[in-house]
C-alpha positions as CSV (number, residue, x, y, z in Angstrom):
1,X,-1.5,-45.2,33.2
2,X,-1.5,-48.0,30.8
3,X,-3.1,-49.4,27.4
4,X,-5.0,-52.4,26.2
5,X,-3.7,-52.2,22.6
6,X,-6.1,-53.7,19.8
7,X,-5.1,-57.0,18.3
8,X,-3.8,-54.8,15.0
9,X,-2.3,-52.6,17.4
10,X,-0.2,-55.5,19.3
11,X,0.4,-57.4,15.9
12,X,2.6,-54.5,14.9
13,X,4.1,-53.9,18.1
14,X,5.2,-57.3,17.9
15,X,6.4,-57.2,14.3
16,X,8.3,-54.6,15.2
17,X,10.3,-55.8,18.2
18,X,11.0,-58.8,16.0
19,X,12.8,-56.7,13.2
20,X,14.9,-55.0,15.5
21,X,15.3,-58.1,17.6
22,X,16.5,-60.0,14.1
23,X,20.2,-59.7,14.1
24,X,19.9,-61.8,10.3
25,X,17.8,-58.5,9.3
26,X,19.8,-56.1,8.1
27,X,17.4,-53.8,5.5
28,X,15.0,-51.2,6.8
29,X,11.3,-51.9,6.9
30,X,8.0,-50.2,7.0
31,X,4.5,-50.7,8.8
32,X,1.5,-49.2,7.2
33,X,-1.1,-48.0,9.5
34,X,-4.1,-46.0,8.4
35,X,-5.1,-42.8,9.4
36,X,-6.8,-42.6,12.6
37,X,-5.5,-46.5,13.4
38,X,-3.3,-44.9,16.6
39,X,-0.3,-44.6,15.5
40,X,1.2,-42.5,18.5
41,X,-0.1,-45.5,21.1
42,X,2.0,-48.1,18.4
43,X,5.2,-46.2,18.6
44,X,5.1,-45.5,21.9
45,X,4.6,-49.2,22.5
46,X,7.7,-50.2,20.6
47,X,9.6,-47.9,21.8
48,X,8.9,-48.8,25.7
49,X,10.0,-52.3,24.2
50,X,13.1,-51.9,22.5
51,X,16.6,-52.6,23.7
52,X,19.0,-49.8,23.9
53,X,19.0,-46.0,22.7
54,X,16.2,-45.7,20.1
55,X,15.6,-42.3,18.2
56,X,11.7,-41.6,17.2
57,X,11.6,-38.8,14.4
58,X,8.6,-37.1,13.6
59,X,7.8,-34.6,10.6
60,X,6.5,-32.0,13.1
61,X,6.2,-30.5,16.3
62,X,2.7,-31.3,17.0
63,X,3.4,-34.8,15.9
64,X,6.6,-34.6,17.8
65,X,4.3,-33.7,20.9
66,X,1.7,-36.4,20.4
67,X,4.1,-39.3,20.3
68,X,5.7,-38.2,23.4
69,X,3.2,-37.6,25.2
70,X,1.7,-40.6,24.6
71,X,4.8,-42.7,25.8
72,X,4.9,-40.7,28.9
73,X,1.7,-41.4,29.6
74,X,2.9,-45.3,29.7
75,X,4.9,-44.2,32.4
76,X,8.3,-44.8,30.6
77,X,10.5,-41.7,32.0
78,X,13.7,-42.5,30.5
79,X,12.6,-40.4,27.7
80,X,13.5,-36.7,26.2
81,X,12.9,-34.4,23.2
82,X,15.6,-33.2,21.0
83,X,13.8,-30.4,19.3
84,X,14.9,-26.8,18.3
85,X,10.9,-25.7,18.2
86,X,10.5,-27.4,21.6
87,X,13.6,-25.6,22.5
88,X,14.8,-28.6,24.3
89,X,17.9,-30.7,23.2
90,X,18.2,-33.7,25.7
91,X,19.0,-36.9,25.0
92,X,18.0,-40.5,27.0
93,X,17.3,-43.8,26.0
94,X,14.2,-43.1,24.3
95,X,14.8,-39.6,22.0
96,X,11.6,-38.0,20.1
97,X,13.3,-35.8,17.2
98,X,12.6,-33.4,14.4
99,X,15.7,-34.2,11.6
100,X,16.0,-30.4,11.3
101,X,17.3,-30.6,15.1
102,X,19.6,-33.3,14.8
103,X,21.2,-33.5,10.9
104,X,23.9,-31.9,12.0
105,X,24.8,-33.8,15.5
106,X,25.3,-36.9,14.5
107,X,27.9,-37.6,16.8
108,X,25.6,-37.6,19.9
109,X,24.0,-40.4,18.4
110,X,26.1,-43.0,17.7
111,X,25.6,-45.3,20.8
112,X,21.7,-45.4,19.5
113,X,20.5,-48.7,18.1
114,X,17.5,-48.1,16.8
115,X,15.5,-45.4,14.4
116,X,12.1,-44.7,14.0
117,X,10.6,-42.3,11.6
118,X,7.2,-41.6,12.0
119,X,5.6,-40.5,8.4
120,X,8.5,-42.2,6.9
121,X,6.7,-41.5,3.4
122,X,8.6,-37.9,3.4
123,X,11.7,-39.8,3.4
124,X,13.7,-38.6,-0.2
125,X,15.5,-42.2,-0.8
126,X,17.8,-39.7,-3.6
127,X,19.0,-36.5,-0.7
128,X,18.0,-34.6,2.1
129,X,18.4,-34.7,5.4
130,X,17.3,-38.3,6.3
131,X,19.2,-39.6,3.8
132,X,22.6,-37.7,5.2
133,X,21.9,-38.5,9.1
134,X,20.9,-42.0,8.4
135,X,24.3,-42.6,6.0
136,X,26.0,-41.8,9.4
137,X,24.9,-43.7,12.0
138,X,24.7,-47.9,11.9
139,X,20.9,-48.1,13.0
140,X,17.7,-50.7,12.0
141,X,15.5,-48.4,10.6
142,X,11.8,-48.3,10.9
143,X,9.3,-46.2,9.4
144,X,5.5,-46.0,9.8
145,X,3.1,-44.4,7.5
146,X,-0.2,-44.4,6.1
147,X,0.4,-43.5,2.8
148,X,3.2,-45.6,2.0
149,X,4.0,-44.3,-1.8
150,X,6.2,-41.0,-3.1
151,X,5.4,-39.2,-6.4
152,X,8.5,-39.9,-8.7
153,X,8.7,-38.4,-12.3
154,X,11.4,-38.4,-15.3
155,X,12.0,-37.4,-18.8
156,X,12.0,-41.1,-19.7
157,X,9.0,-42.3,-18.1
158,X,7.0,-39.2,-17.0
159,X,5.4,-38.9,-13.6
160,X,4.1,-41.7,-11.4
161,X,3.5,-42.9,-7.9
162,X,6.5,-45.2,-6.5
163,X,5.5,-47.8,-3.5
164,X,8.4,-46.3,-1.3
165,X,9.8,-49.9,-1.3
166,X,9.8,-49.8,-5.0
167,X,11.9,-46.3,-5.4
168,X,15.4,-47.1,-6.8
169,X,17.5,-45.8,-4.3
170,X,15.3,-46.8,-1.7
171,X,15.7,-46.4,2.0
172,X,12.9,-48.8,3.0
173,X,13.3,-52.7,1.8
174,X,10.2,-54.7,2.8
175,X,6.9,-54.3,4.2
176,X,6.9,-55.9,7.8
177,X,3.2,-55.4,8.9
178,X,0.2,-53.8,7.0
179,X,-3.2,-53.6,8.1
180,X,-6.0,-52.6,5.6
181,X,-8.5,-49.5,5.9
182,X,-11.2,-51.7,5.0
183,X,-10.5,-54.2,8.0
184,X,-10.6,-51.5,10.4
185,X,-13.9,-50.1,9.3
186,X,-15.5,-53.7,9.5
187,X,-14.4,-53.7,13.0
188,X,-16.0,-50.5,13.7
189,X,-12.0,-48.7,14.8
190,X,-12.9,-46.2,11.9
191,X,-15.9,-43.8,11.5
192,X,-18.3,-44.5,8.7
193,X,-18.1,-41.9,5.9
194,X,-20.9,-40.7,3.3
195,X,-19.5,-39.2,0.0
196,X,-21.4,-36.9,-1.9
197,X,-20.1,-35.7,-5.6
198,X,-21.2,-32.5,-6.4
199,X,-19.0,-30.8,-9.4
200,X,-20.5,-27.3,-10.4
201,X,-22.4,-27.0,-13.6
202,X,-20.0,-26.9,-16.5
203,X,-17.3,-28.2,-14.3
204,X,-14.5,-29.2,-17.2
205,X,-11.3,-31.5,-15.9
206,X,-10.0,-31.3,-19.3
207,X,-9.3,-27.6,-18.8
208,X,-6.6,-28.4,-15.6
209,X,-3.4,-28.8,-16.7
210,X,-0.4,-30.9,-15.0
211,X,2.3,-29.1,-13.7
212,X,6.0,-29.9,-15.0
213,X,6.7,-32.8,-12.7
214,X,3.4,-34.1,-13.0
215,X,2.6,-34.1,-9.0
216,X,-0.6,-31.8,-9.8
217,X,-2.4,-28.9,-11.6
218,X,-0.5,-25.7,-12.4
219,X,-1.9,-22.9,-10.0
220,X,-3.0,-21.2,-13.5
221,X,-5.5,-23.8,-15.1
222,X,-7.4,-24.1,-11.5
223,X,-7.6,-20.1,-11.2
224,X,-8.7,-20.2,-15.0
225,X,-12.0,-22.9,-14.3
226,X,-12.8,-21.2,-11.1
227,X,-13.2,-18.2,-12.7
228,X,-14.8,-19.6,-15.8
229,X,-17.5,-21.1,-13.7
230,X,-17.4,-18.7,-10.3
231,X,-16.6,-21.7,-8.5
232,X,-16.8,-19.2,-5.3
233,X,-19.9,-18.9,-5.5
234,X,-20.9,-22.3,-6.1
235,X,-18.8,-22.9,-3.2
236,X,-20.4,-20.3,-0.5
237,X,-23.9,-21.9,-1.7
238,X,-22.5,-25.3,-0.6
239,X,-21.4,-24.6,2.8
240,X,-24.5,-22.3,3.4
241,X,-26.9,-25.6,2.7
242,X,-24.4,-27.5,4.8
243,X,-25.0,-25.0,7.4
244,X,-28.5,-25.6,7.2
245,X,-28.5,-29.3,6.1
246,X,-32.3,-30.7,4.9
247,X,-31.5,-33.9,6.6
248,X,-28.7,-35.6,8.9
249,X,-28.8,-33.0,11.8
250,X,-26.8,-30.0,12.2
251,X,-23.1,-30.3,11.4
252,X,-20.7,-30.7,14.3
253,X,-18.2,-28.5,12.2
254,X,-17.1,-27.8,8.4
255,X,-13.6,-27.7,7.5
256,X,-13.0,-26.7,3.7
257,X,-9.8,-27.8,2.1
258,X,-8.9,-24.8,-0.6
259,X,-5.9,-24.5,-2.4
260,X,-5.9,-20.4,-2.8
261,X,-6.7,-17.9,-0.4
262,X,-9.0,-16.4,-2.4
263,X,-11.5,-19.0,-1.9
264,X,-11.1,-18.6,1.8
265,X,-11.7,-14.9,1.8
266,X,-14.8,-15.0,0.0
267,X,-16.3,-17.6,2.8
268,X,-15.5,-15.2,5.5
269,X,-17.2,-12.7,3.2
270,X,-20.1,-14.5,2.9
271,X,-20.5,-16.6,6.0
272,X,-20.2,-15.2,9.4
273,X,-18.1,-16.3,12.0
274,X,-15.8,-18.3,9.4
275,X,-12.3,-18.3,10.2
276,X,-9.1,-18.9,8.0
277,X,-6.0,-21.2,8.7
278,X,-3.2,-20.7,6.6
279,X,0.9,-21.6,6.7
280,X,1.1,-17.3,7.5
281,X,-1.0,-17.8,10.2
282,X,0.1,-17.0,13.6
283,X,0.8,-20.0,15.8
284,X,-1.5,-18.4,18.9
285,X,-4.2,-17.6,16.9
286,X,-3.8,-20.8,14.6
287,X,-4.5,-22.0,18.2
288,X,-7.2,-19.5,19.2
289,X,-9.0,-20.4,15.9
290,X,-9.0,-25.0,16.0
291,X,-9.7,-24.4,19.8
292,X,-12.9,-22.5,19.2
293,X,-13.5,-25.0,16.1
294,X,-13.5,-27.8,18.3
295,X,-15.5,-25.8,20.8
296,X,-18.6,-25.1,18.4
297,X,-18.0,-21.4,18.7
298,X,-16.7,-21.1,15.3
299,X,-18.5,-22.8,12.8
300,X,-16.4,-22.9,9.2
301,X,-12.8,-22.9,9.0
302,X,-11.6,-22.6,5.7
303,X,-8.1,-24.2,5.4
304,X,-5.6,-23.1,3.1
305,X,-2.7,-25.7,2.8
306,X,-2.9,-26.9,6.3
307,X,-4.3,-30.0,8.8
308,X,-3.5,-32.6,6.6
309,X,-1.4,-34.3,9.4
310,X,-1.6,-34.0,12.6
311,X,-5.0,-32.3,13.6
312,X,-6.8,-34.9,15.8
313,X,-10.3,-33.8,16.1
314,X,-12.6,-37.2,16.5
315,X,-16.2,-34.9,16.4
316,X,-15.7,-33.3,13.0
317,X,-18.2,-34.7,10.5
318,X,-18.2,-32.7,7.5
319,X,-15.3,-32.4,5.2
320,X,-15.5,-29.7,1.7
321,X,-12.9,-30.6,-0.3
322,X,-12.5,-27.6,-2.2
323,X,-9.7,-28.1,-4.5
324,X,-8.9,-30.2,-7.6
325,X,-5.6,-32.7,-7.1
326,X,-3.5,-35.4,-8.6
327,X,-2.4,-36.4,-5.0
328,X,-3.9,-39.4,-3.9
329,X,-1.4,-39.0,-0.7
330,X,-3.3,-35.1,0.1
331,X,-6.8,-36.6,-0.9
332,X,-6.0,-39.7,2.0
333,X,-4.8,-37.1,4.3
334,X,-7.5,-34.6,3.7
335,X,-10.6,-37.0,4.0
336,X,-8.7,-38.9,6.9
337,X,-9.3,-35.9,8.9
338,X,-13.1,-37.1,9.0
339,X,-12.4,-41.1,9.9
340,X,-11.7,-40.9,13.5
341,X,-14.5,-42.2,15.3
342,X,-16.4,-40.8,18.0
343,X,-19.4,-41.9,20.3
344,X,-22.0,-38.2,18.7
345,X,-20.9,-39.4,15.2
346,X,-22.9,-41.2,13.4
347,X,-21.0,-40.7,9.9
348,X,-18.6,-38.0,8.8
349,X,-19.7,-36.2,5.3
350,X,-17.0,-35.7,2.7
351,X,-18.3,-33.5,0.0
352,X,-16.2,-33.4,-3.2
353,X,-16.7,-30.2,-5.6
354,X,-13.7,-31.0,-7.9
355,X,-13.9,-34.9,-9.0
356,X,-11.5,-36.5,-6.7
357,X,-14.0,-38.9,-5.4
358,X,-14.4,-39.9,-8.8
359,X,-10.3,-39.9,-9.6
360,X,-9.2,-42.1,-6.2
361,X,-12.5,-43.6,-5.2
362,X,-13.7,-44.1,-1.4
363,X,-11.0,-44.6,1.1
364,X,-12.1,-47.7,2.2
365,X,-11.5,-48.7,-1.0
366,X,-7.8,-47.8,-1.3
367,X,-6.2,-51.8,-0.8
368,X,-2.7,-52.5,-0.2
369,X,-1.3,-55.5,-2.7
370,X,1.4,-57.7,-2.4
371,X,2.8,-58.8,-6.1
372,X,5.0,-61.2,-5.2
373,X,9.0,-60.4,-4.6
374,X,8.0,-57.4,-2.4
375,X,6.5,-55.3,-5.6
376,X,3.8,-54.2,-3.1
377,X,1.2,-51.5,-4.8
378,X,-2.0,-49.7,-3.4
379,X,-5.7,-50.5,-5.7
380,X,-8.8,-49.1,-5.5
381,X,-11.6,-51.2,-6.8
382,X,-9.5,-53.2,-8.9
383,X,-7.3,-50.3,-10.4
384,X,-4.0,-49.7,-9.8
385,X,-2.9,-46.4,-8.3
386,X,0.9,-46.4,-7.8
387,X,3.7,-47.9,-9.7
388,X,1.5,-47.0,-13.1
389,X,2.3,-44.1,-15.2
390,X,0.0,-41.2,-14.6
């Protein structure tokens, strides 16, 4: 089976094969892609394109999965998975990783020629894994993300949002290919999306206090303004009138982004047939739980933590995004889950109860800026997001 990849789509492809083809280049490079821009089908193509052994890493064994099948599904065989969780550790020209798996192999690797790290913004330019495996091997690197910027913070300077080709260290150099949210919307690749505010009475942001390294609330003020204003109430009343919606027809499914169980449990509570996903959830029923989701048969989930990356459901329309956060990276990933288009979906719904809307703006608004020299940043409406002091 093959693809017709979009002209985006080829465009990076192409970019791609270039900077590995480039002897002359010798720093890594990243491609942004938004969410829901196909990602997998790009990676695949590159890889089926590249010369010699390439590794393609992936944060996850459902991404891990995605991308490989994808590639087979070009018919390209000389491929394997090198994966602990898979339980499979082959190796062929064309190896689909998790870094867990391989950090401590790097030996079998040596004759490869070419990385690729899918959700390359995970990459710690200072230690970890990446940083070790990559120090060993003499590889081009590539990464590809859609939220190209890491939360940094210091004594001197306090916390902020780095452009990950802006971190000092950095393991990414220069931007090779970018393609904005906006233009893929305009071309009708991305689902519409309707936002509706609605903060509870006496909803107070001054109350939520930043955590020590400044990447988001403490766990303490958010319990404390809940409580102050039974937010779970406020929040069961929303999802019942979604249930029920006056106008737009009946929702396809409601996912509800919370940051504490607690707000979960009172859903189930209070809504029948509403279902919880959580990191201590059992992979089968994790399973059990999306499958009926997508089926119709269950018609909440309340999410605690989880499906930011990786859960590709193209009919869900309605979004509750629960929590309060300083991530714009989480608030991306969270309302991205919504922006997949499909043929029954007129618009997706993101309904924000704790002013994020109002902290990051729309999506489609989020731009990606070139300053000259490479000091690339990400806007919304004018504003600068990253590389500012929060």
């Amino acid at each position: 089976m093959t693809y017709k990849l979009r002209d985006y789509q080829q465009q990076a492809s192409d970019a791609a094969v270039r900077f590995f083809s480039d002897k002359h280049k010798k720093r890594n490079a990243i491609e942004v892609l938004p969410t829901g821009a196909g990602k997998s089908l790009v990676i695949a193509d590159i890889a089926s394109r590249l010369e010699g052994h390439t590794l393609v890493f992936q944060p996850s064994k459902e991404i891990l999965e995605q991308n490989y099948l994808k590639l087979c599904s070009y018919g390209v065989m000389d491929c394997s998975i090198f994966s602990a969780s898979f339980g499979r550790k082959d190796i062929a020209r064309i190896t689909f990783a998790t870094i867990g798996s391989v950090r401590h192999h790097p030996e079998l690797f040596q004759h490869f020629r070419n990385i690729i790290i899918d959700e390359c913004h995970l990459v710690n330019p200072k230690e970890g894994m990446y940083k070790e495996f990559l120090s060993m091997l003499n590889c081009k690197v590539l990464g590809l993300t859609a939220t190209p910027y890491r939360l940094s913070s210091s004594r001197d300077y306090g916390a902020m949002l780095k452009f990950i080709t802006r971190t000092r260290p950095c393991v990414f150099s220069e931007v090779i290919y970018q393609v904005q949210i906006s233009t893929l919307l305009d071309m009708g690749y991305l689902s519409k999306l309707n936002y509706y505010p609605m903060n509870p009475v006496g909803w107070n942001e001054l109350n939520l206090k930043a955590n020590t390294t400044g990447a988001d609330f403490t766990d303490r003020s958010v319990v404390r303004e809940y409580e102050r204003i039974d937010f779970y109430g406020f929040l069961v009343s929303i999802v019942r009138r979604l249930l029920n919606p006056k106008a737009g027809g009946k929702r396809k499914g409601i996912l509800v982004f919370t940051r504490f169980l607690k707000e979960a449990e009172r859903l189930t509570q209070s809504i029948p047939g509403t279902a919880i996903v959580s990191g201590d959830t059992p992979k089968a029923t994790r399973e059990m739980i999306l499958r009926q989701f997508k089926a119709g048969e269950i018609p909440v989930v309340a999410n605690v933590g989880v499906l930011t990356t990786g859960f590709d459901y193209p009919e869900l329309d309605t979004i509750v995004m629960a929590r309060p956060t300083m991530s714009l990276a989480l608030w991306y990933q969270i309302v991205g889950r919504a922006i997949r288009p499909h043929p029954s979906k007129e618009a997706g719904w993101i309904v924000d109860l704790c002013g994020n809307l109002k902290r990051f703006g729309e999506v489609k608004d989020l731009r990606l800026v070139d300053g000259g020299n490479g000091k690339w940043a990400v806007y919304s409406k004018g504003r600068q997001l990253t590389n500012v002091r929060f």
